[in-house]
C-alpha positions in Angstrom: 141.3 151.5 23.5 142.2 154.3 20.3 144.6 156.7 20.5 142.9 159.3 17.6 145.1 161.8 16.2 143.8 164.4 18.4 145.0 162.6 21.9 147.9 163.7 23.2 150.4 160.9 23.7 151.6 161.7 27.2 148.1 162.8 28.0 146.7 159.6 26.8 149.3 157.4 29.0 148.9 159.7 32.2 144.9 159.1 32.3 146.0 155.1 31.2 148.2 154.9 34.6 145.7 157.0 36.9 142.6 154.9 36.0 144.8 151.6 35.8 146.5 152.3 38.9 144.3 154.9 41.2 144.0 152.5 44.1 147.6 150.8 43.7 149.7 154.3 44.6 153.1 152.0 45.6 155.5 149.1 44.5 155.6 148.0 41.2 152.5 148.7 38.7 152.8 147.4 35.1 149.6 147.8 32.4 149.2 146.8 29.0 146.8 148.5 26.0 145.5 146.9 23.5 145.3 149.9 21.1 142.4 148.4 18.7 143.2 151.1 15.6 140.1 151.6 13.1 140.8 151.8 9.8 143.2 154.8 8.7 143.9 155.7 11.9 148.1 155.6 12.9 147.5 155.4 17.2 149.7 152.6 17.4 152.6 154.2 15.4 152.4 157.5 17.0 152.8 155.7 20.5 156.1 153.7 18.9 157.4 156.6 17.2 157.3 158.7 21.0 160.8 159.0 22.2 159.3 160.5 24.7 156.3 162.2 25.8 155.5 164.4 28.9 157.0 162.4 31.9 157.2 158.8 30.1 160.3 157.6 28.2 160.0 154.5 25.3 162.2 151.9 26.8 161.7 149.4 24.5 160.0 148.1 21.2 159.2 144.4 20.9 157.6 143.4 17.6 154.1 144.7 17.6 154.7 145.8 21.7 156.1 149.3 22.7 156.7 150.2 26.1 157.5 153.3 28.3 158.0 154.0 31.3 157.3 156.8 34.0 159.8 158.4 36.3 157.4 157.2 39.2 158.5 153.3 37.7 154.5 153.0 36.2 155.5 150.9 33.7 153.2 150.6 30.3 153.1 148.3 27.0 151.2 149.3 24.1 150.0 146.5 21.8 149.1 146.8 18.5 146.0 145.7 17.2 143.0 146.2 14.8 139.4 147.2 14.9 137.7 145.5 12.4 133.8 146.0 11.4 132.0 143.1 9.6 129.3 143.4 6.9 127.1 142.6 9.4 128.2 145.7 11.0 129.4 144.4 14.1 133.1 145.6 15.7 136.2 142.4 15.6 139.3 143.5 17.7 142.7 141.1 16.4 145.3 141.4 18.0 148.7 139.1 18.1 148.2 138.7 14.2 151.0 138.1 11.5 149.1 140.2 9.1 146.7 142.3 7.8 142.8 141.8 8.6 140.5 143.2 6.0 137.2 144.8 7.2 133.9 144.3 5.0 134.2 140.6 5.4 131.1 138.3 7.2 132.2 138.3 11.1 132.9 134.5 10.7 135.7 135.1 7.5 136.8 137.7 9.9 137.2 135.2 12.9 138.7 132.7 11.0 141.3 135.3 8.9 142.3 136.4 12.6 142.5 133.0 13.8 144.6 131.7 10.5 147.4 134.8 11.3 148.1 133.9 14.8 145.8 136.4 16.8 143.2 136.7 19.1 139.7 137.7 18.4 137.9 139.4 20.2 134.0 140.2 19.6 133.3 143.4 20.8 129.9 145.2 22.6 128.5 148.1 21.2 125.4 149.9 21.4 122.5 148.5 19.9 124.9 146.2 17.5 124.0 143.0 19.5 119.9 143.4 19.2 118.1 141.6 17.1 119.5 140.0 13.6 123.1 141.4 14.6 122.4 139.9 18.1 122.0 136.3 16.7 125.2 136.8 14.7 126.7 136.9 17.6 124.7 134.1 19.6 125.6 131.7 16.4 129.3 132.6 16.8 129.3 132.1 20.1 127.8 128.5 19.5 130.6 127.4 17.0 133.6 128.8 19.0 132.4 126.8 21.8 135.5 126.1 23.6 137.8 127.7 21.8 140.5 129.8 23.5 141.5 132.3 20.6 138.3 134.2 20.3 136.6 135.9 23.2 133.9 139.0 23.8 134.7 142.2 25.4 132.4 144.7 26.9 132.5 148.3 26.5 133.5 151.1 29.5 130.7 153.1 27.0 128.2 150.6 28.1 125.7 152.9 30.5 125.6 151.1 34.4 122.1 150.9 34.1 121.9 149.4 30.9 120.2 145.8 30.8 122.4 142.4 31.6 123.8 141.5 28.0 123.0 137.8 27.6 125.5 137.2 24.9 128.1 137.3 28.2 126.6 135.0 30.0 125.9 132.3 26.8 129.9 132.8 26.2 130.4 131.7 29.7 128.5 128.7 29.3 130.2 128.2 26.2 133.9 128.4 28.0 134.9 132.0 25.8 136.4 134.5 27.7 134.8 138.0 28.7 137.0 140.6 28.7 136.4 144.3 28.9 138.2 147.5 27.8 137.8 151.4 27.8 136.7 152.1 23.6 137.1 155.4 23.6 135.3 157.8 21.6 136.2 159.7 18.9 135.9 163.3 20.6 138.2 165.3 22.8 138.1 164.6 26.5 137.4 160.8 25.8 141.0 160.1 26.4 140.5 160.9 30.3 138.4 157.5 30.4 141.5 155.1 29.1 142.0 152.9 31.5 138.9 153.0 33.5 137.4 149.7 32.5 139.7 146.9 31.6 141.0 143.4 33.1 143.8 142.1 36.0 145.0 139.3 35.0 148.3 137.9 37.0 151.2 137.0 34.8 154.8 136.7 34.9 155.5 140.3 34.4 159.2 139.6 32.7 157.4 138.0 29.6 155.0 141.1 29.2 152.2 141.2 26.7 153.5 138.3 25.1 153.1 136.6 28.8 149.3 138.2 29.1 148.5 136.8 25.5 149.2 133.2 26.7 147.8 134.5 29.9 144.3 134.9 28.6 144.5 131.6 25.6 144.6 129.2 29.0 141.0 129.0 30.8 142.7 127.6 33.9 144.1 131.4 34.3 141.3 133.7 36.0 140.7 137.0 34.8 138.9 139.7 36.7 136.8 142.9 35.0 138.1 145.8 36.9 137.0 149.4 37.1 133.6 151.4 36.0 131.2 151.7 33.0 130.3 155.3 32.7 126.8 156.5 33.9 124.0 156.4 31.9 124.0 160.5 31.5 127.4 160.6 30.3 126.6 158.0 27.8 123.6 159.9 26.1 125.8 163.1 26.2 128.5 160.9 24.2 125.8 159.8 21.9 124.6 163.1 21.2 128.1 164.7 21.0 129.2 161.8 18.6 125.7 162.3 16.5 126.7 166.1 15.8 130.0 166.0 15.1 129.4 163.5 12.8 126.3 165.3 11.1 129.1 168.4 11.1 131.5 166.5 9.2 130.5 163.0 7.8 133.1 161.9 9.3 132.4 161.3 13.2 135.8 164.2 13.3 136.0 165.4 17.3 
């Protein structure tokens, strides 16, 4: 997910713990975000710097982890990470990393910088980026992180419901990397209503938090299971088209 500077913080976590939590109304309910920032955006440190924020209260900050908590005990960790494009123009979420990624690199330099500061990376969908030249990118990654369990591929809650299968998933299966999915928000207002609504349950041992989901999700023994709803294909064209004008508006894809 983002959190752009127009998103209202508590607004942001409300829609989080309704689309995380809508069919789980009792007992304990605890989420985590990875909150993928692009380049010059602060979404992560707004979150942390949130004392509070509408009904949530920060109870804690833990390294590159915040997290709040709800007067209705929905509990929420934030983790910071990093959207990343490659020069092949294709989107690299790092998360759990030591230090700074650069974008502008080849998506294997980008892998392997993510890999060499500790983190996670994950390869993520987008809309016509994994057709064609980009789309074997992606198949020849896929082929020399065979087995590995610190990069993975994500698909995208933008991704239409009628859209065709995406057979880069199905090669990463084969190849043992995870599939994992996530919300990817755009960068207009009312997008923030959708965080949440696609994403992953994974069971962990709550106490050790994102830490615990990291570790969680590096051991292919541990099953995870894509949860929630892409959007339909008219609301994705209407996003398109939204995101094409603001960013003819502007040059700079501004909501």
């Amino acid at each position: 997910m983002h959190v752009y500077p127009f998103m209202s913080v508590a607004a942001t976590l409300d829609a989080a713990a309704h689309n995380l939590f809508e069919e789980h109304a009792g007992g304990p309910r605890h989420g985590v975000l990875l909150v993928a920032d692009p380049e010059g955006v602060d979404g992560w440190e707004r979150l942390a710097r949130s004392a509070r924020a509408g009904r949530w209260q920060r109870v804690g900050i833990d390294g590159d982890a915040v997290t709040f908590r709800r007067d209705d005990d929905v509990e929420l960790a934030a983790v910071k990470g990093q959207q990343l494009v490659s020069r092949e123009g294709l989107e690299v979420l790092g998360t759990g990393c030591r230090a700074r990624v650069p974008s502008g690199l080849p998506v294997a330099d980008i892998v392997e910088r993510i890999r060499a500061a500790g983190g996670l990376a994950i390869l993520a969908w987008g809309a016509g980026k994994w057709l064609g030249d980009r789309g074997r990118v992606v198949d020849d990654v896929i082929a020399r992180e065979s087995g590995r369990t610190d990069v993975m591929l994500a698909d995208n809650g933008g991704r239409p419901r009628l859209w065709p299968r995406v057979p880069q998933f199905e090669t990463a299966a084969e190849h043992g990397l995870r599939v994992l999915a996530g919300t990817d928000p755009l960068p207009l207002r009312g997008e923030e209503r959708r965080i949440g609504s696609y994403g992953v349950r994974v069971r962990v041992r709550v106490p050790g938090g994102p830490a615990a989901l990291q570790d969680a999700l590096r051991r292919p023994e541990v099953p995870v299971e894509i949860v929630g709803r892409r959007v339909t294909t008219p609301r994705f064209a209407a996003g398109q088209l939204r995101l094409r004008l603001a960013r003819a508006a502007t040059g700079k894809g501004a909501p």
